[in-house]
Each structure stands twice: as C-alpha cells, then as structure tokens.
C-alpha positions as CSV (number, residue, x, y, z in Angstrom):
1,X,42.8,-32.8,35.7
2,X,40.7,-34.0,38.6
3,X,41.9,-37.7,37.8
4,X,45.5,-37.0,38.2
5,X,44.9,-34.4,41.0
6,X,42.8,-37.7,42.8
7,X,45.9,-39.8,41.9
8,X,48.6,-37.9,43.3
9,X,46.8,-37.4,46.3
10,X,45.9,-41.2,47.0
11,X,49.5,-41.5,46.9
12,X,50.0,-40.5,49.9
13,X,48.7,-43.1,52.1
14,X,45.2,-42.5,52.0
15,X,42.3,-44.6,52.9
16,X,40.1,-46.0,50.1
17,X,36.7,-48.1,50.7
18,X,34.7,-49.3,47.7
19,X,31.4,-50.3,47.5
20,X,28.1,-47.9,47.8
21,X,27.0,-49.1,51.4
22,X,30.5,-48.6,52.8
23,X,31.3,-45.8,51.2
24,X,28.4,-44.0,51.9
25,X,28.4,-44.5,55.5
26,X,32.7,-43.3,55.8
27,X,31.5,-39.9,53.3
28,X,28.7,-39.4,56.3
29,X,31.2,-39.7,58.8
30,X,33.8,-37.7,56.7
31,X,31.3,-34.7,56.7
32,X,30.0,-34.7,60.7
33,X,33.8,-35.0,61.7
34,X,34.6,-32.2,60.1
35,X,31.5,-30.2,61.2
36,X,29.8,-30.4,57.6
37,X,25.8,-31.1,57.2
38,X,25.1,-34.7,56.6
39,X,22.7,-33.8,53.4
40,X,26.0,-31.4,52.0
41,X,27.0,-33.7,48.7
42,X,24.0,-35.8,46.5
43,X,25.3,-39.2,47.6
44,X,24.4,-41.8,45.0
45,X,25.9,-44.9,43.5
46,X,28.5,-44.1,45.2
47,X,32.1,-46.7,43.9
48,X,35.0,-45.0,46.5
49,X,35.8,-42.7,48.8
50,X,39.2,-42.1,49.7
51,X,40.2,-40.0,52.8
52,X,44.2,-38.7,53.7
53,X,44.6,-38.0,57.5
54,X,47.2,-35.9,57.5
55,X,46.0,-33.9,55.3
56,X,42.2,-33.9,55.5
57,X,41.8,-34.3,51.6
58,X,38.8,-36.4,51.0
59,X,36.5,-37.4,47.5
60,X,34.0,-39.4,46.5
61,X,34.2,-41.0,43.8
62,X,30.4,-42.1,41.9
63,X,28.6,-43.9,39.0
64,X,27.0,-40.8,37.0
65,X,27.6,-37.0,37.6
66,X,25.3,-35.3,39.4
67,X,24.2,-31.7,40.3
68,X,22.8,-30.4,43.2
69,X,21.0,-26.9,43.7
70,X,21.1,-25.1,47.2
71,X,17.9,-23.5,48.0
C-alpha cells in the first residue's frame, strides 16, 4: 500500500534525486526547512528521496528497513 500510495503521489510533479550522498544531503534539507531535527529519521543507504512542493509530501526511499527508538 505504501508503494502505490509513493506512486500516485510522485505523479504529481515531484522531485526525485537518487544516489545516497545526494539524497541524504536534500532529506537534511527537507527536515530543517520544515523545522524538523536533523537526527529525526535513521538515514542509511539511502537510493531516493522524492519531495512535492505543492504539497509538502516527502519520503525516503532506502536499502534495508530500519527502526529507530526515541529515548
């Protein structure tokens, strides 16, 4: 469900970057725009982040799930 939900949205003119180093420097700049820690979302092996202006829907797409814990 997340796929297509990721699908419909990136049809809708969003802005996609591949590659971990690029991506991972837009997802940092994604979360201080919009007033979010830096250190919010475990950002490894990242492949794509996509990001929709008008709407402010953003993911981040990576290798292997992850979890984080809040502490």
């Amino acid at each position: 469900m997340a796929t297509m939900l990721v699908e419909d949205r990136r049809k809708v003119g969003a802005e996609v970057v591949h590659g971990h180093d690029e991506c991972f420097s837009r997802a940092s700049l994604l979360l201080t725009n919009m007033g979010l820690p830096n250190g919010l979302l475990p950002l490894k092996e990242i492949e794509e982040v996509g990001f929709v202006k008008e709407t402010g829907y953003f993911w981040v797409r990576q290798k292997q799930k992850s979890e984080h814990i809040f502490t």
